[in-house]
C-alpha positions, 0 to 999 in steps of 0.5 A: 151172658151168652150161651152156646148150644152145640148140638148135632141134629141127629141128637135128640136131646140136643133139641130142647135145649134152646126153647128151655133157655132162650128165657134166661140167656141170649142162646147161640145154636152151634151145630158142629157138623156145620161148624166144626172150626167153633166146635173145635175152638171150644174143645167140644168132643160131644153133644149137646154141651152148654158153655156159658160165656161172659160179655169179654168171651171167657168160659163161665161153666160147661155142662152136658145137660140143661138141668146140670146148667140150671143148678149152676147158674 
């Protein structure tokens, strides 16, 4: 599984997320100022947001917070 990490780089707690989950899931680093085409095709409207994603793509859980994910998966 993979998991996007869309943050904004003014965002304090967008910048732990990936050091707390690069252990568990193969994370990919989305900054929507950077990329707001990826932001947009994920429907993400705030940061830091969490989706999980299967090996075929598909959405698995969204979270806000890193705790939240953990809880889930």
């Amino acid at each position: 599984m993979r998991l996007f990490n869309f943050y904004s780089s003014g965002c304090i707690s967008c910048q732990t997320i990936s050091s707390r989950l690069s252990t568990k899931f193969t994370v990919i680093d989305v900054d929507i100022n950077e990329n707001p085409v990826t932001a947009a095709k994920y429907s993400v409207l705030t940061v830091p947001t969490l989706i999980l994603v299967d090996s075929m793509g598909n959405e698995v859980v969204r979270c806000r917070a890193v705790d939240e994910l953990l809880k889930v998966v």
